[in-house]
py3Dmol code that shows the C-alpha trace and the ligand (Angstrom):
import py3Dmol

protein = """\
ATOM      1  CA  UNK A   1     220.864  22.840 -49.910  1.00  0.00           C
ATOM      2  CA  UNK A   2     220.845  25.964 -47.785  1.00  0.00           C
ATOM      3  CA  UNK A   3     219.592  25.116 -44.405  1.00  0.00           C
ATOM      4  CA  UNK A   4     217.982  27.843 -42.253  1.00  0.00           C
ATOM      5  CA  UNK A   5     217.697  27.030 -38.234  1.00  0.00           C
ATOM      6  CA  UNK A   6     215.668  29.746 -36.468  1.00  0.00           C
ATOM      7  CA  UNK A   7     216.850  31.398 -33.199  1.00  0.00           C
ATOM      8  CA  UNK A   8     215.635  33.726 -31.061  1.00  0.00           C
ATOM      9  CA  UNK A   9     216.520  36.465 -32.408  1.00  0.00           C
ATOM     10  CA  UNK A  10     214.421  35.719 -35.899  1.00  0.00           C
ATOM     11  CA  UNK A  11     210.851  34.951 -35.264  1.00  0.00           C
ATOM     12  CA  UNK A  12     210.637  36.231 -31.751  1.00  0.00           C
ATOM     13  CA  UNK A  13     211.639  39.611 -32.065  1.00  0.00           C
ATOM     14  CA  UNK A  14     208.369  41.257 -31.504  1.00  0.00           C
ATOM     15  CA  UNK A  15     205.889  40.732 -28.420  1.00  0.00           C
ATOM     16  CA  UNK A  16     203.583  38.359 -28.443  1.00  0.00           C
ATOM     17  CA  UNK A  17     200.002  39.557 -29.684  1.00  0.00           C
ATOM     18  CA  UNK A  18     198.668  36.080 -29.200  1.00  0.00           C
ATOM     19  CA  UNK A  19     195.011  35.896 -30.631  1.00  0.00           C
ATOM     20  CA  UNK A  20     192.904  32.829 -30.810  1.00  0.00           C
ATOM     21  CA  UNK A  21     192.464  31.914 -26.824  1.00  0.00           C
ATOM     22  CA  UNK A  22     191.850  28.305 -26.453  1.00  0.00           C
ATOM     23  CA  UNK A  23     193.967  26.781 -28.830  1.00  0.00           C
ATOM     24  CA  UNK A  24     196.236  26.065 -25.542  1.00  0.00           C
ATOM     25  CA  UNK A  25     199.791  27.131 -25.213  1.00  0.00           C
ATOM     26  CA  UNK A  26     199.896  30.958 -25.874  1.00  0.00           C
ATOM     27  CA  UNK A  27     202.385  32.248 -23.490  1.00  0.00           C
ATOM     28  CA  UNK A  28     205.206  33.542 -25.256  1.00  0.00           C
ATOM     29  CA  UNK A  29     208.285  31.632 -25.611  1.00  0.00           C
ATOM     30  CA  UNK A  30     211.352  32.077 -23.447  1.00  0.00           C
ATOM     31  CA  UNK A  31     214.015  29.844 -25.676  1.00  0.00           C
ATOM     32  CA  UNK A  32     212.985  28.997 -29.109  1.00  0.00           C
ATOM     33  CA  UNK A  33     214.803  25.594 -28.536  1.00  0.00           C
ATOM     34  CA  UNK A  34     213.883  24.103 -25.304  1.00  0.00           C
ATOM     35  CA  UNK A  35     210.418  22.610 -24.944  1.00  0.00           C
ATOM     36  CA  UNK A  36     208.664  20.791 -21.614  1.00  0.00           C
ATOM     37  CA  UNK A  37     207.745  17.533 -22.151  1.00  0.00           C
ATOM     38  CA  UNK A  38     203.655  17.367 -23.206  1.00  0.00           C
ATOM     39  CA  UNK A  39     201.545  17.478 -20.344  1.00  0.00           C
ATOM     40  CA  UNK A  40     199.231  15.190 -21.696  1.00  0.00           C
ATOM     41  CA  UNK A  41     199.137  12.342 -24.328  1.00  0.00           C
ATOM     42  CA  UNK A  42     198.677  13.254 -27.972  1.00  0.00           C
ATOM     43  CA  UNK A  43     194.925  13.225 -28.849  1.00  0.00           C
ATOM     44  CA  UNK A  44     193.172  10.448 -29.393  1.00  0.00           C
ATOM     45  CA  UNK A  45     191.425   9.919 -32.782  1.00  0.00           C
ATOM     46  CA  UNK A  46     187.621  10.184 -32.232  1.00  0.00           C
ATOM     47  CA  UNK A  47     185.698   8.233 -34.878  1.00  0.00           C
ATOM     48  CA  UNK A  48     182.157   8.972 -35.650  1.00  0.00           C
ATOM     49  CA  UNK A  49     179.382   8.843 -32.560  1.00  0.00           C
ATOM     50  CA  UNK A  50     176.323   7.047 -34.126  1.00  0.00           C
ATOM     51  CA  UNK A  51     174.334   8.873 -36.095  1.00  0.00           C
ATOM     52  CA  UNK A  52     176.732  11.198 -37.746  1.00  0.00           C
ATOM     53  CA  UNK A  53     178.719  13.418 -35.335  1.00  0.00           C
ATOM     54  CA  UNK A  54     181.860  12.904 -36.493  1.00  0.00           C
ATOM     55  CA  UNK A  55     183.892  13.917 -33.087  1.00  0.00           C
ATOM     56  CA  UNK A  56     186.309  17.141 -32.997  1.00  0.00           C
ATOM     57  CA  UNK A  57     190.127  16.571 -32.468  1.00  0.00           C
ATOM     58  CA  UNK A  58     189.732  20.456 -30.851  1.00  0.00           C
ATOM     59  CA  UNK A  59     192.540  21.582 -33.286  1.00  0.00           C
ATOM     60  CA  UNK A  60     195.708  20.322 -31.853  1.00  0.00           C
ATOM     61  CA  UNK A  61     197.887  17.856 -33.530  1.00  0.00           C
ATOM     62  CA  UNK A  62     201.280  16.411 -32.109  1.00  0.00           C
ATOM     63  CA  UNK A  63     203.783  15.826 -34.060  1.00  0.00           C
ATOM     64  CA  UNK A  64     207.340  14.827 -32.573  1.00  0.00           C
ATOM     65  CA  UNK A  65     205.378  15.772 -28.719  1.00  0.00           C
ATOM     66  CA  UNK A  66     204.705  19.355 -29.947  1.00  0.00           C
ATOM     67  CA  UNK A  67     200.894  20.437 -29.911  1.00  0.00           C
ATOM     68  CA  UNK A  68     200.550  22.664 -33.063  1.00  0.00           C
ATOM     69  CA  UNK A  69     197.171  24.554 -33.460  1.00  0.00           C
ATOM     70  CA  UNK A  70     195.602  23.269 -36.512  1.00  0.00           C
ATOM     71  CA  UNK A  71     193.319  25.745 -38.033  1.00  0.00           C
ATOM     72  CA  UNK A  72     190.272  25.201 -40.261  1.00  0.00           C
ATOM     73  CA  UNK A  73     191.809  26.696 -43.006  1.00  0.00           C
ATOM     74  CA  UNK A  74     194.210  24.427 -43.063  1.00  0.00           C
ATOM     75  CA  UNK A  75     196.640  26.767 -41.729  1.00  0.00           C
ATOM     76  CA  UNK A  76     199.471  25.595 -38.903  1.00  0.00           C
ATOM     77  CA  UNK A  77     199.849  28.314 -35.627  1.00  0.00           C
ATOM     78  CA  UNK A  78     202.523  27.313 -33.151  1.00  0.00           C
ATOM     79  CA  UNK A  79     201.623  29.372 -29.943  1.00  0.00           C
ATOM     80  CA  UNK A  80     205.410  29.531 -28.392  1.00  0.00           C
ATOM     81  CA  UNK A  81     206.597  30.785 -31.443  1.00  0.00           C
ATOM     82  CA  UNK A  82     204.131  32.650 -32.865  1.00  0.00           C
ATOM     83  CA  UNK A  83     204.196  30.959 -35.875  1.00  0.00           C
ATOM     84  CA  UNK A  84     202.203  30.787 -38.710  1.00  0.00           C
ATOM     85  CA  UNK A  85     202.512  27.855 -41.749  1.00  0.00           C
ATOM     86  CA  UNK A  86     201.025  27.596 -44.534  1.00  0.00           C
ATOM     87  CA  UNK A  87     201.362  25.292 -47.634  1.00  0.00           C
ATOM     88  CA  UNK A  88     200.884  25.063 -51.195  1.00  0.00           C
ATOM     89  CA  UNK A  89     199.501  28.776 -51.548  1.00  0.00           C
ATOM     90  CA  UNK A  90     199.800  28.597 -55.300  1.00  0.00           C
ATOM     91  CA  UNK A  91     199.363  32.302 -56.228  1.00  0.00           C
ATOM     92  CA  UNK A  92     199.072  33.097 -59.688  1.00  0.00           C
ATOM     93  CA  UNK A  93     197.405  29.550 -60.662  1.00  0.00           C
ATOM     94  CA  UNK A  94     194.837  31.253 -62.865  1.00  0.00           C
ATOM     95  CA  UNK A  95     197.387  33.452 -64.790  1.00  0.00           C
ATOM     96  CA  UNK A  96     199.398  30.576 -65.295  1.00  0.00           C
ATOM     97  CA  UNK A  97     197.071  28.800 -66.945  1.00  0.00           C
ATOM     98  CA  UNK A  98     195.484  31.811 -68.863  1.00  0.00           C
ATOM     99  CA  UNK A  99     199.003  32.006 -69.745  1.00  0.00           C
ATOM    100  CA  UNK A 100     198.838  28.630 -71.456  1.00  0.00           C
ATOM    101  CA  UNK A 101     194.884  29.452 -73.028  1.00  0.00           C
ATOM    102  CA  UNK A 102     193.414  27.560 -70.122  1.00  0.00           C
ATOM    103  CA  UNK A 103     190.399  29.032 -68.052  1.00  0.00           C
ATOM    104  CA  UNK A 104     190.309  29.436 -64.660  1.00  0.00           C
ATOM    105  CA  UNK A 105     188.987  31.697 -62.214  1.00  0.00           C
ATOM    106  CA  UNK A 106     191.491  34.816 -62.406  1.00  0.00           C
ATOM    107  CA  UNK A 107     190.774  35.796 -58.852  1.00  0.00           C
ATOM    108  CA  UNK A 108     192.632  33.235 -57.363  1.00  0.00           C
ATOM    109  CA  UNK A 109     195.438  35.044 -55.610  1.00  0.00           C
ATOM    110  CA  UNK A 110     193.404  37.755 -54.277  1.00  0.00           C
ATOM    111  CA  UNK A 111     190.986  34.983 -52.445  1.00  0.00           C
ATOM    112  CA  UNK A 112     194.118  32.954 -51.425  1.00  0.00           C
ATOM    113  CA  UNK A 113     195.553  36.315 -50.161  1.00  0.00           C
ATOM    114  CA  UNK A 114     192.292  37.437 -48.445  1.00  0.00           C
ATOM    115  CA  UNK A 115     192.172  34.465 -46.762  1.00  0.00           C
ATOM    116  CA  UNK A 116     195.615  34.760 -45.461  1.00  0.00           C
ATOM    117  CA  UNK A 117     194.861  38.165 -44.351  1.00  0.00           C
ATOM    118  CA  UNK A 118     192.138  36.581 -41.977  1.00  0.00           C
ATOM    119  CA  UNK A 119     194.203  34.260 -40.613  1.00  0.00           C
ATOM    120  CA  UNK A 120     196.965  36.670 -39.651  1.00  0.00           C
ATOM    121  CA  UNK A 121     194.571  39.256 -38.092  1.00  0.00           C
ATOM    122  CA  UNK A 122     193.468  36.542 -35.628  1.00  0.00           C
ATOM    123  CA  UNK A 123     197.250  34.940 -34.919  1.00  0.00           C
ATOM    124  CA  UNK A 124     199.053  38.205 -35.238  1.00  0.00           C
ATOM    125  CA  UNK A 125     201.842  36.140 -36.258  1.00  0.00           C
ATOM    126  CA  UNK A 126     205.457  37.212 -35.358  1.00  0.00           C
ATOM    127  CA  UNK A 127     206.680  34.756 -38.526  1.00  0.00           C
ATOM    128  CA  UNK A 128     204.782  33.594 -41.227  1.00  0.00           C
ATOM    129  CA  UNK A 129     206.375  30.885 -42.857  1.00  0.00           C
ATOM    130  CA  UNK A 130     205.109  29.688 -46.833  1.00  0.00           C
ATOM    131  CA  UNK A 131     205.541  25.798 -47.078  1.00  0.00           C
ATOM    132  CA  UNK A 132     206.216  26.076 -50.877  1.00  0.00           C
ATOM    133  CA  UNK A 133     204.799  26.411 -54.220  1.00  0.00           C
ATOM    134  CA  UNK A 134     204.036  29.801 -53.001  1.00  0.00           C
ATOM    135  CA  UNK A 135     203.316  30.380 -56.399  1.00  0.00           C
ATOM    136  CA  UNK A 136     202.464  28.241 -59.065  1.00  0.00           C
ATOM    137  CA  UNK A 137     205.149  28.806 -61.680  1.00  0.00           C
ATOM    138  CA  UNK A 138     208.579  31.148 -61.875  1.00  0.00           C
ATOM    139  CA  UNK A 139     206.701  33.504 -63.476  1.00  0.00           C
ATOM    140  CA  UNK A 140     204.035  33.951 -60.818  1.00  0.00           C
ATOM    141  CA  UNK A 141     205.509  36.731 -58.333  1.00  0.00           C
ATOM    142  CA  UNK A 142     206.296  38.903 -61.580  1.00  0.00           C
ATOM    143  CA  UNK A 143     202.371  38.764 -62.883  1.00  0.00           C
ATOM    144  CA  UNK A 144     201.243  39.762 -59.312  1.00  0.00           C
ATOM    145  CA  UNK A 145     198.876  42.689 -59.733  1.00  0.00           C
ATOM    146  CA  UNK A 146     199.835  46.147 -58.153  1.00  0.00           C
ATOM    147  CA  UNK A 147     197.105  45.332 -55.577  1.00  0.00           C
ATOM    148  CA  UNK A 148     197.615  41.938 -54.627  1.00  0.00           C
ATOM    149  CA  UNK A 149     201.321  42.656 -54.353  1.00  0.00           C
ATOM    150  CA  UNK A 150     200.570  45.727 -51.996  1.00  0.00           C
ATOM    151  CA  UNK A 151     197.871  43.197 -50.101  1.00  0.00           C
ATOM    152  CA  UNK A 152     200.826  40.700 -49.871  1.00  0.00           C
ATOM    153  CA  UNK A 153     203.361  43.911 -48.388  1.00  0.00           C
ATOM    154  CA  UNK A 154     200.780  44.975 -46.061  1.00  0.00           C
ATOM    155  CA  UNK A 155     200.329  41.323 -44.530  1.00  0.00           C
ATOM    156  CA  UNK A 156     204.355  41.169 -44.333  1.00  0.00           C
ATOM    157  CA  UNK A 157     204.486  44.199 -42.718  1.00  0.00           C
ATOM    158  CA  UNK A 158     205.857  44.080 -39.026  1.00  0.00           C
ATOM    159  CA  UNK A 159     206.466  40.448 -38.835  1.00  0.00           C
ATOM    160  CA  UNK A 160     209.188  37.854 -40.470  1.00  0.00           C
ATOM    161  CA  UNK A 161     207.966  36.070 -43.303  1.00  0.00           C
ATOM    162  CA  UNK A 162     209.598  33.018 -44.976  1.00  0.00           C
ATOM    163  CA  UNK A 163     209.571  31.516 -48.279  1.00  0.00           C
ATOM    164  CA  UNK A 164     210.288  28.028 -48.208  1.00  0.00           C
ATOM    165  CA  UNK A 165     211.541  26.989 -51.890  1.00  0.00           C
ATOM    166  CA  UNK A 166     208.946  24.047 -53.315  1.00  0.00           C
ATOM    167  CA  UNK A 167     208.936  22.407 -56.746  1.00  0.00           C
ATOM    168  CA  UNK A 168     207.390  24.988 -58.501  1.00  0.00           C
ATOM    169  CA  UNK A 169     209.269  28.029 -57.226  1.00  0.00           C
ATOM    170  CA  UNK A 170     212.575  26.530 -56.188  1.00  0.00           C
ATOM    171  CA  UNK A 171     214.404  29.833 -56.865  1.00  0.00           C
ATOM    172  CA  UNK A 172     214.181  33.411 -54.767  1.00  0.00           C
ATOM    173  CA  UNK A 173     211.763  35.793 -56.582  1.00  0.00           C
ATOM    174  CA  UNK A 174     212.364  39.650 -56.199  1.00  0.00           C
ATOM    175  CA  UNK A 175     209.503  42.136 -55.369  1.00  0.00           C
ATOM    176  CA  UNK A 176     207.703  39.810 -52.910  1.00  0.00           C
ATOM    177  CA  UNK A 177     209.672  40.327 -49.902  1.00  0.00           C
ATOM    178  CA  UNK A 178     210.601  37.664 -46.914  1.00  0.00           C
ATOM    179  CA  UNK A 179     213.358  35.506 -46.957  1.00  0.00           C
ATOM    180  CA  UNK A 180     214.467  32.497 -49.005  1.00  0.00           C
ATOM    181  CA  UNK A 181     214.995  29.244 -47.357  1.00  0.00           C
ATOM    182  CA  UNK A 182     214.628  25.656 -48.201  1.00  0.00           C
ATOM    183  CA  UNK A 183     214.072  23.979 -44.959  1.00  0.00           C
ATOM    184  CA  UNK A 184     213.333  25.488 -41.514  1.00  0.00           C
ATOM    185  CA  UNK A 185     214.359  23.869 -38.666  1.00  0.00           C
ATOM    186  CA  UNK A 186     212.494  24.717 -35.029  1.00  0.00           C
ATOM    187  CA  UNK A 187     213.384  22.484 -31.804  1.00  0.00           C
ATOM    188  CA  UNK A 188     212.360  19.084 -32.574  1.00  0.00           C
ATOM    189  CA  UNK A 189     210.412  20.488 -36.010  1.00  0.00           C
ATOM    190  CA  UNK A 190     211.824  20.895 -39.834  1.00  0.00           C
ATOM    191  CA  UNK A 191     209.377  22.869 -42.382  1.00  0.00           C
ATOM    192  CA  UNK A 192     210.341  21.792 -45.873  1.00  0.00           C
ATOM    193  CA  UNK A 193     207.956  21.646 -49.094  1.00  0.00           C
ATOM    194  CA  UNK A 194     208.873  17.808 -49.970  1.00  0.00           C
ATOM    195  CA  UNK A 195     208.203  15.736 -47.458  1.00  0.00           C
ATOM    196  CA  UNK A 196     211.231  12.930 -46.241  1.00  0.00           C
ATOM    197  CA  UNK A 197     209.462  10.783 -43.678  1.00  0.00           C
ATOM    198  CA  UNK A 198     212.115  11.987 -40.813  1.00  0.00           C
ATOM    199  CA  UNK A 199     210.551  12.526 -38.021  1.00  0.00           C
ATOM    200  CA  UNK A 200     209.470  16.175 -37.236  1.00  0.00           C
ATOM    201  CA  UNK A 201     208.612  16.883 -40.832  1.00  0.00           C
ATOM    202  CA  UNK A 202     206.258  19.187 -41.482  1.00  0.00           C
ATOM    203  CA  UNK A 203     205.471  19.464 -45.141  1.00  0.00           C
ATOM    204  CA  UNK A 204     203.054  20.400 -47.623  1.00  0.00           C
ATOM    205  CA  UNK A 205     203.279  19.337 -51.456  1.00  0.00           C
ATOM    206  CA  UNK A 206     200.473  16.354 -51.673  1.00  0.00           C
ATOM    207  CA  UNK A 207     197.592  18.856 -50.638  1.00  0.00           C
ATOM    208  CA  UNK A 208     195.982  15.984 -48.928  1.00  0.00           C
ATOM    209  CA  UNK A 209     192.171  15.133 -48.949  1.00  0.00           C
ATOM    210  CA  UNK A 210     190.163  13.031 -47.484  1.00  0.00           C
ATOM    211  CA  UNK A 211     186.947  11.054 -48.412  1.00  0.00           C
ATOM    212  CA  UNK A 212     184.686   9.867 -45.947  1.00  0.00           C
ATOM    213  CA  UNK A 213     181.226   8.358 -45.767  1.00  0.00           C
ATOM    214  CA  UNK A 214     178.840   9.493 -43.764  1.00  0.00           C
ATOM    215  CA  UNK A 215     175.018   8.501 -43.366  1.00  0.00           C
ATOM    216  CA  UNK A 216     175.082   7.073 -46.672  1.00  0.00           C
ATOM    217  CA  UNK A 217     176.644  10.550 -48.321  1.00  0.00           C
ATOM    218  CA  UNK A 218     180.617  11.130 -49.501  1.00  0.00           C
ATOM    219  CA  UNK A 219     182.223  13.735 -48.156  1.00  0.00           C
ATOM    220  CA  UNK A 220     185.414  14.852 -50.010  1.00  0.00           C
ATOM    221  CA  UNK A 221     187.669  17.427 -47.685  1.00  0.00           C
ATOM    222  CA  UNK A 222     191.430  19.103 -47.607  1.00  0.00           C
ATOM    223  CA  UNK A 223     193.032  17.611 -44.569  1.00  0.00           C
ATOM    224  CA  UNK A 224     196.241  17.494 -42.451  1.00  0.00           C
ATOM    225  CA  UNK A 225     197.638  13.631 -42.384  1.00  0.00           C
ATOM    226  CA  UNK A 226     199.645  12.992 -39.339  1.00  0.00           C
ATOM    227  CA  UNK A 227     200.991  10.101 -37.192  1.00  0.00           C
ATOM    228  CA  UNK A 228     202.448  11.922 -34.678  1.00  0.00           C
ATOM    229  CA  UNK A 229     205.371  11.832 -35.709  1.00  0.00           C
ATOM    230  CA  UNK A 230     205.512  13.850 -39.075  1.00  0.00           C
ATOM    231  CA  UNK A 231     202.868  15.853 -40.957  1.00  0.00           C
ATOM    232  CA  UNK A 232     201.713  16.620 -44.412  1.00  0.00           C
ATOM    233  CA  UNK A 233     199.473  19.967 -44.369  1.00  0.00           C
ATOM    234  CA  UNK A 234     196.710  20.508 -46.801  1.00  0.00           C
ATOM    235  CA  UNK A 235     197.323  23.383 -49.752  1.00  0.00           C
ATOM    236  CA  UNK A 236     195.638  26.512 -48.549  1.00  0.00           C
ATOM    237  CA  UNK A 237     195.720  28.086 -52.436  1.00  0.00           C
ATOM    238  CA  UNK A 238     192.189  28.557 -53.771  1.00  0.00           C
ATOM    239  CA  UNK A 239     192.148  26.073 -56.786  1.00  0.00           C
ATOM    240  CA  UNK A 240     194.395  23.862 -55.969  1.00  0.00           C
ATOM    241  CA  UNK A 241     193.427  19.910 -56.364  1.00  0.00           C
ATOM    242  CA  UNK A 242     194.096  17.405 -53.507  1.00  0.00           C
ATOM    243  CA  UNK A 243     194.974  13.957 -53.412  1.00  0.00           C
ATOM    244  CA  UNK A 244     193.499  11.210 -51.668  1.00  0.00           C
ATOM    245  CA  UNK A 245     194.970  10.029 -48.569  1.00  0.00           C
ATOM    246  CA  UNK A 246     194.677   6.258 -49.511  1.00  0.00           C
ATOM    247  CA  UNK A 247     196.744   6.646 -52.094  1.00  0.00           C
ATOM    248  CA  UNK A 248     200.028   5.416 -52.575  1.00  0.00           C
ATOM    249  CA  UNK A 249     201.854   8.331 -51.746  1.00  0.00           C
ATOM    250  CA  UNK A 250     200.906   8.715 -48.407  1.00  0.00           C
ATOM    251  CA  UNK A 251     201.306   4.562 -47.993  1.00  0.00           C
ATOM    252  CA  UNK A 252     204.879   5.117 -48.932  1.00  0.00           C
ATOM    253  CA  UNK A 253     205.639   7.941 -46.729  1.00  0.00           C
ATOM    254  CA  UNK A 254     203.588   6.772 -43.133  1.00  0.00           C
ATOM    255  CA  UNK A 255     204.527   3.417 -43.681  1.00  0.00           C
ATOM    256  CA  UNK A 256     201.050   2.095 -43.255  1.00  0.00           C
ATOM    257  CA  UNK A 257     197.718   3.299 -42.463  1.00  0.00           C
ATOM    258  CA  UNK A 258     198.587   3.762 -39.503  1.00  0.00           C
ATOM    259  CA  UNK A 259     198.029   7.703 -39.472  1.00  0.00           C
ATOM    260  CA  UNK A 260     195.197  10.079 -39.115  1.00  0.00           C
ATOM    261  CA  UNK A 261     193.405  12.572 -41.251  1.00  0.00           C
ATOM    262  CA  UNK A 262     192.110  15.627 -39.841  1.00  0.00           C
ATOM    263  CA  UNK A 263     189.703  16.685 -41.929  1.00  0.00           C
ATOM    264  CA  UNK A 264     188.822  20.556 -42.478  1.00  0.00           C
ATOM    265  CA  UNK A 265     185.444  21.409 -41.257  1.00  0.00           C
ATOM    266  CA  UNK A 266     183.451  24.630 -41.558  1.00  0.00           C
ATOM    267  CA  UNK A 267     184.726  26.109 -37.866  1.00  0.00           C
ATOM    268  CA  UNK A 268     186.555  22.743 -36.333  1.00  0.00           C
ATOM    269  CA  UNK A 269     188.293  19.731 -37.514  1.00  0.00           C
ATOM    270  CA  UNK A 270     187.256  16.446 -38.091  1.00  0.00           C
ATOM    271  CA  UNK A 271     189.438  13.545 -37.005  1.00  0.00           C
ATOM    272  CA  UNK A 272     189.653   9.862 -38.922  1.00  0.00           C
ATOM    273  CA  UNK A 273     191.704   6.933 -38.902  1.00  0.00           C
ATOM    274  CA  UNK A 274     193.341   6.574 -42.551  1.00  0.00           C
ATOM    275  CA  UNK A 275     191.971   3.539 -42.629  1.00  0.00           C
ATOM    276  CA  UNK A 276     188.161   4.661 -42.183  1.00  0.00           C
ATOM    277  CA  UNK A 277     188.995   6.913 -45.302  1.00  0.00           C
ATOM    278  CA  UNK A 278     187.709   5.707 -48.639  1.00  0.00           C
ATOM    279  CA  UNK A 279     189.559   5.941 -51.905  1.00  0.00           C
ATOM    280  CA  UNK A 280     188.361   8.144 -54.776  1.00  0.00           C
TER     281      UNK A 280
END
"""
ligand_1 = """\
1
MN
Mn 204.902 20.813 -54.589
"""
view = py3Dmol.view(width=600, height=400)
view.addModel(protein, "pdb")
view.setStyle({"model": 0}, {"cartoon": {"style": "trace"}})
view.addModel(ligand_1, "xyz")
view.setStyle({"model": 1}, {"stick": {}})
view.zoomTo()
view.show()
């Protein structure tokens, strides 16, 4: 498995146009591989206030002591580094299934891709990195239109992007630029698509939801799942399904319930024990 360790030299070659002011950190980074211990604990897990509020983790989760800027998007910005992550983007869902005589919206990409775009004028990312199944099939980066393929260029444009391989594109596609990597390895962090349990995992892969009640109503949301220790992001791709959090899956890989779902809300994020969660 090719193994790709990041340096200072990659992903920190440009100066820091750090947007976004209070996600904390934002100073840019002097080593990409020596960190200062957290100046405060991780975050506690606020549970519902009576009468609804749900309480606001404020966007950062730890994982392995580093406070990573989770965005409402479900997107992943690491200040120091001026990184950006994103998982299970999916592109070319709807052509895939067309493909196969199956319906679905055929603007898929261009909403994933527009969305993206947001997020990277507010980071101005130096690296953006793509947490696998980038794209839903093999066949995906070829079917690109001429437009969404220049959109995808344009956001590539003047910053490193990375490919991480995932199930469903586990090979190097030509015309979409970046690099190829299967794992990415940052300090204390690895970025791979499948996730392992190790600790410092970030992955993507289960597209994580969460269902929660809340005066009476179910609310059914993409979230990060997290015990501090390792992560599992939700998919960003428009389309894509999610699984539950209480399902077996995440049992297996957190060892109990014993970790916490952020929840994505409209402009924060919404913080639950795994065990609050309901199943589907
Ligand atoms: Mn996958």
């Amino acid at each position: 498995m090719k193994r790709f360790v990041l340096n200072q030299s990659a992903c920190l070659s440009s100066p820091s146009r750090l947007a976004g002011e209070g996600w904390g950190g934002g100073h840019a980074a002097t080593s990409a591989h020596v960190f200062s211990p957290p100046s405060r604990p991780a975050a506690p897990v606020d549970l519902p206030r009576k009468g609804g509020g749900e309480g606001s983790n404020r966007g950062d989760i730890v994982v392995a002591a580093i406070a990573l800027a989770a965005d409402p998007s479900g997107a992943l910005y690491w200040p120091e580094h001026g990184l950006l992550v994103v998982a299970d983007l999916h592109l070319e869902k709807g052509s895939s299934y067309a493909a196969r005589g199956q319906f679905l919206p055929p603007y898929d990409t261009a909403a994933t891709l527009a969305r993206l775009a947001g997020l990277i004028a507010h980071y101005a990312p130096r690296c953006v990195v793509a947490l696998g199944d980038s794209f839903h099939d093999g066949g995906g980066p070829a079917r690109l239109s001429a437009a969404d393929r220049d959109s995808l260029h344009g956001l590539q444009r003047g910053r490193d992007w990375i490919w991480i391989t995932g199930n469903h594109d586990p090979e190097p596609a030509a015309g979409i630029g970046g690099e190829f990597h299967d794992t990415l390895t940052l300090g204390a962090l690895t970025f791979r698509h499948l996730p392992t349990g190790a600790a410092g995992d970030v992955c993507g892969h289960l597209h994580p939801v969460a269902r929660i009640s809340q005066r009476g109503r179910a609310v059914r949301r993409r979230c990060f799942a997290a015990d501090g220790t390792r992560m599992v992001m939700p998919a960003f791709g428009a389309f894509t399904g999610g699984l539950n959090v209480r399902s077996a899956a995440f049992a297996d890989l957190f060892g109990t319930l014993a970790f916490t779902a952020h929840m994505l809300g409209q402009d924060r994020l919404y913080a639950f024990h795994a065990g609050r969660c309901l199943v589907d």
